[in-house]
N, C-alpha and C positions, 0 to 999 in steps of 0.2 A: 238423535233424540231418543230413539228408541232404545238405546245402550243406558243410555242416559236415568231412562223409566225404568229398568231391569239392573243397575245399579241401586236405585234409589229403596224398590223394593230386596233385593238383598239383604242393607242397610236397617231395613227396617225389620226384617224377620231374623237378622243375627242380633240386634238388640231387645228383640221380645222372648228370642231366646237366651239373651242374658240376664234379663229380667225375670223371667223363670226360675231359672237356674241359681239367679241371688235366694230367688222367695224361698225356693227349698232348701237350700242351705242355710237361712236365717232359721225356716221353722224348725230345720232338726237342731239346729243352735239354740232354739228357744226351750225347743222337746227336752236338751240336754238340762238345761240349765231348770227346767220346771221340776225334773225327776230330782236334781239334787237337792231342791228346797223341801218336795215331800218328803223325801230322806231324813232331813233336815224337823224339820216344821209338823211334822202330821199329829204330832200332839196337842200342838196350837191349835191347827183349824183343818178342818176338810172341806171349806169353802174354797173353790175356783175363786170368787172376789179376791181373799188373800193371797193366793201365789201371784194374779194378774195384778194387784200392788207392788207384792216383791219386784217382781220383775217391769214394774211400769209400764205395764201394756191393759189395757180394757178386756174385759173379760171375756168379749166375742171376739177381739180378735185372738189373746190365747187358745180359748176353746179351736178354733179355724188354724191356726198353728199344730198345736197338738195333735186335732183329727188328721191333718196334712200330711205330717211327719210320721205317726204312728198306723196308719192303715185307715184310719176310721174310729179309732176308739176315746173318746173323749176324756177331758181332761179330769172332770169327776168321777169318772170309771177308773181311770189311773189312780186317783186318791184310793176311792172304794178300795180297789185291790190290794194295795200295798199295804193298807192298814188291816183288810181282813188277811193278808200274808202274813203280819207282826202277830195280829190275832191266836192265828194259828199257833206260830210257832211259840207263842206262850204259855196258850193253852196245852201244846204236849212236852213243852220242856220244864216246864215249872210246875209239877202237878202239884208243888204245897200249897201254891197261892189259889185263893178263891177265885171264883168269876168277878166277883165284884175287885176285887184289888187290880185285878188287869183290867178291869174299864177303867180304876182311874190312872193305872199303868199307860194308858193309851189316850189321855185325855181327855174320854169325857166326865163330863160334872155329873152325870146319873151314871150307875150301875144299868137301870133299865133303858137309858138312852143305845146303849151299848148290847145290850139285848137284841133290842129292835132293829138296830143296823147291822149285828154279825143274823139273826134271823131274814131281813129281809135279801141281802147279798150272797149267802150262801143257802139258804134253804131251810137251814136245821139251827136250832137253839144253840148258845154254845156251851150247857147242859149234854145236849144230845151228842155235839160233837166231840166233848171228854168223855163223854162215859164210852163211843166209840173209839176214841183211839184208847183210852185206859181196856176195854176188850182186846182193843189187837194187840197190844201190847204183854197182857196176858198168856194169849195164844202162845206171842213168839216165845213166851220164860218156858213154857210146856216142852 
């Protein structure tokens, strides 16, 4: 009986370890797949709702996928950054275009919308942050 009870638990802690082991493999499958739609998508929306549509999952459980998969860092963090990533690199490779022409390059419908979210995510206006790289840029022609 007692083999019996020490079998059954085995049984039970290899399938809670399979269990596991699906969940993380689904969420980096989820993480994979959530990173290709902002690729994709981020001029549409930076709403978490919309990728949790894309991908038919509810948006707490993406978010708990995503954080799982990536360390801890949430799925609207992942947006945030990718778009202030785009941000950037428009802001120093395009210096003909206005600020305003890369908010609606980046899809928002306000120029000031766009203000507000590269200000609050990185710290500096993204004024402050052309006239900085346009300085360093300077420097390096010297």
């Amino acid at each position: 009986m007692a083999q019996l009870a020490i079998g059954y638990e085995f049984l039970n802690y290899y399938r809670r370890e399979q269990d596991r082991q699906w969940a993380e493999n689904r969420h980096i499958e989820i993480f994979t797949h959530f990173c290709d739609l902002v690729v994709k998508h981020y001029r549409e929306s930076r709403e978490v709702k919309y990728y949790a549509d894309l991908l038919n999952l509810t948006p707490k459980y993406l978010c708990k996928a995503i954080r799982t998969a990536s360390g801890g860092i949430s799925s609207g963090q992942w947006i945030e950054q990718y778009v202030t990533a785009q941000a950037k690199r428009l802001i120093e490779t395009r210096t003909t275009l206005t600020l305003q022409e890369i908010a609606y390059m980046l899809g928002f419908s306000e120029p000031t919308s766009f203000y507000r979210f590269f200000k609050r995510v990185t710290g500096m206006t993204s004024k402050e942050y052309r006239d900085r790289n346009d300085s360093s840029l300077e420097k390096m022609k010297r």
